[in-house]
N, C-alpha and C positions, 0 to 999 in steps of 0.2 A: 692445312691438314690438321686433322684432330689428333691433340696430342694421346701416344698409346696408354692405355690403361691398365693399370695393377690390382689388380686384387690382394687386399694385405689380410689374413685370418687373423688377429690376434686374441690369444687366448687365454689372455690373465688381464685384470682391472690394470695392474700397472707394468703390463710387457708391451707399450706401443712400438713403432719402429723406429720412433726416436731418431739419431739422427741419420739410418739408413733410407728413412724416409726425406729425409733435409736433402739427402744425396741425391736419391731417385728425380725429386722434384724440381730440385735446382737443371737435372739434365734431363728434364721436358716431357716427365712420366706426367700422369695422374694417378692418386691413390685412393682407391676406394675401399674404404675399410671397413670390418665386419667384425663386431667385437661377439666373438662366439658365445659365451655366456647367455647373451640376449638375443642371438639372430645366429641363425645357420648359416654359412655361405650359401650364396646359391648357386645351383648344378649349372646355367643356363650357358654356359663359355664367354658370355659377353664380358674376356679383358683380355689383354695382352702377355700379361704377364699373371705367374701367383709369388707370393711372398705369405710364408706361413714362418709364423713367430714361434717363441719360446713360451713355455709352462710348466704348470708342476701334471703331469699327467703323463702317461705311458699313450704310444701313439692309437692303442684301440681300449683306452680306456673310456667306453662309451656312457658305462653304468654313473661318471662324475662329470665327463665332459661330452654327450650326447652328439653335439654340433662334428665330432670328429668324425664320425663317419662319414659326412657330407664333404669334411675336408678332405679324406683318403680319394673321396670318386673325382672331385677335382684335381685330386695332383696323379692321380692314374690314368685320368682323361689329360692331362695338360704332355704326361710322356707318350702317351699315344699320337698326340697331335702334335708332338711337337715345338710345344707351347714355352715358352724358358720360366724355370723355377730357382728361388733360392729358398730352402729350409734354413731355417736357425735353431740351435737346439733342440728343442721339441719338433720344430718344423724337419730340422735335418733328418731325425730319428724318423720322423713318421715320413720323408721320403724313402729312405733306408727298407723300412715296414713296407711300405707299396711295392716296392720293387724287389721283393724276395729276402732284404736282409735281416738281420735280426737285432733287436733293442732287448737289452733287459733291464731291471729294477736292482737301484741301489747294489752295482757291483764293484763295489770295495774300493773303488778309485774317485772321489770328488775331487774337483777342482777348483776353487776360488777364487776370486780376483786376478789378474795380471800373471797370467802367463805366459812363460815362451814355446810357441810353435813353431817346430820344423815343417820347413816345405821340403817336402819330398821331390825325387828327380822325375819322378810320374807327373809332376806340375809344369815340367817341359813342355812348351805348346798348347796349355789350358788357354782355354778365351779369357778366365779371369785370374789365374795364381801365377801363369809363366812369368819371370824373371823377378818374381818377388824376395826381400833378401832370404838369405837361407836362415836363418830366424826371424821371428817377429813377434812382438806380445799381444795378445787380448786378451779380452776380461771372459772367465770361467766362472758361473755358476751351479753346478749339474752335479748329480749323482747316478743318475740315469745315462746309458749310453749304448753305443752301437757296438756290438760285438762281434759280428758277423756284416761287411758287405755285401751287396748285392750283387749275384754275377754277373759280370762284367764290368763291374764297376772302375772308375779308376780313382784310386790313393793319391789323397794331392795335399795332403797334412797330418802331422801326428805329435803325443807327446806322450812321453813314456807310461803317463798314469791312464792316458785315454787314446790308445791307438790312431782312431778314427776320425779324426778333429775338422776335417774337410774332403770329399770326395765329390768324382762328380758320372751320375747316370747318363747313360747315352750323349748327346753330343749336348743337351741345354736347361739341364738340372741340376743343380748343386745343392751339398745337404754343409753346414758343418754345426759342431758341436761347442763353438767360441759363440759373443756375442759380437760381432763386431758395429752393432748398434747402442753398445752403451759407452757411456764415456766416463772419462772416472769420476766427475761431480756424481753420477747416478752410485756412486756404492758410499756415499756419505748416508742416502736412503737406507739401505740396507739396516736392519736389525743388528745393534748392536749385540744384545744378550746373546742373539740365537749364535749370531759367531764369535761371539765366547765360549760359549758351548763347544766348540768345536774345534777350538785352537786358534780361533783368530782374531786380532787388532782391528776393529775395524779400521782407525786412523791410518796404521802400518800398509794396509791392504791400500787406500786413498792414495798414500806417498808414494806408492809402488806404482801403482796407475800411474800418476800425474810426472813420474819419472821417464815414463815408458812411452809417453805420449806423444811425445817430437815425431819418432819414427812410424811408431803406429798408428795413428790417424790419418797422416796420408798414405799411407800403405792399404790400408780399411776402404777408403777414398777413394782411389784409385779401381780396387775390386770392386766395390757395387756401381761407380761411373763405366765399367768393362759390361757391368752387367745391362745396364742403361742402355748404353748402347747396343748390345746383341739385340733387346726391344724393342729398339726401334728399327732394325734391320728387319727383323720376323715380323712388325708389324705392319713395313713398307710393304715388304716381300708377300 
């Protein structure tokens, strides 16, 4: 059997999927990746799955990143059919945007580095957050976010500064607003200045990750191996 296919959108030179991608792969995905800057995804359905990454861009900001609107009829076509999605960040927003909820710009709450998310008791019976601990950290980059749900949606993580940190659309689309593809070697990259500017260590921000990480990477792990798997069920089925 051919193994199922992903479609990954990724939307910035250095947001690959990193190790979400290491995950996917190791449990018997293919990733076919589409660096939006240079190439549109394409409309045609030929994958299994979609996986749409993080950026700096608002989900219909077409006028800086063009390729989104190609990405919105994909993931509006992928809840039609069916098809299992995971958004991250930007991805989660612009599934959020498809499906009736609402994003908006720089609302007063960013997040940085290693934070703790609550899983919500709506995470009860998820295919991929049930019985996760009732805290857990990932790494937060965003000023952007989700302020509004989509109806129907279900609440499946929150943190006080940014409500909406994980939700999931119909029975096989999940957005959140953490990355749980970056690992903490990835925020030594990070701009020192710029998070000075803004109150933060970047070293301090590293220690926090690299503290947090016992728990949270297999936890991270776990969720997209859940997701892996619904893939290959949807793709047998």
């Amino acid at each position: 059997m051919i193994a199922p296919k992903v479609l990954v959108v990724q939307n910035h030179a250095d947001g690959g999927a990193r190790r979400v991608g290491e995950w996917l792969t190791e449990s018997g995905l293919r990733l076919d990746v589409v660096h939006g800057p240079e190439q549109s995804p394409p409309e045609d359905g030929d994958h299994d799955a979609v996986l749409v990454l993080g950026g700096g861009f608002m989900p219909d900001d077409d006028a800086r990143a063009p390729w989104l609107k190609a990405t919105r009829a994909i993931v509006a076509k992928a809840l039609e059919d069916g098809t299992p999605v995971l958004g991250i960040c930007l991805g989660g927003q612009l599934l959020a945007h498809v499906a009736g909820g609402t994003v908006e710009a720089d609302v007063g709450a960013p997040e940085t580095g290693s934070v703790p998310i609550r899983i919500r008791p709506d995470a009860q019976g998820d295919r991929l957050f049930d019985g996760l601990p009732p805290v857990v950290t990932a790494i937060e980059h965003h000023i952007d976010a989700v302020t509004r749900l989509p109806e129907g949606a279900t609440w499946l993580a929150e943190t006080d500064l940014c409500p909406y940190q994980a939700f999931r659309v119909g029975e096989f689309a999940w957005g959140t607003q953490f990355h749980p593809e970056v690992s903490p070697e990835s925020l030594l990259t990070w701009d020192a200045g710029k998070l000075a500017e803004k109150g933060h260590d970047r070293a301090e921000l590293y220690e926090s990750a690299v503290d947090a990480e016992p728990l949270a990477g297999p936890v991270w792990r776990t969720v997209v191996g859940r997701f892996a798997e619904l893939v290959r069920e949807r793709a047998a089925a």
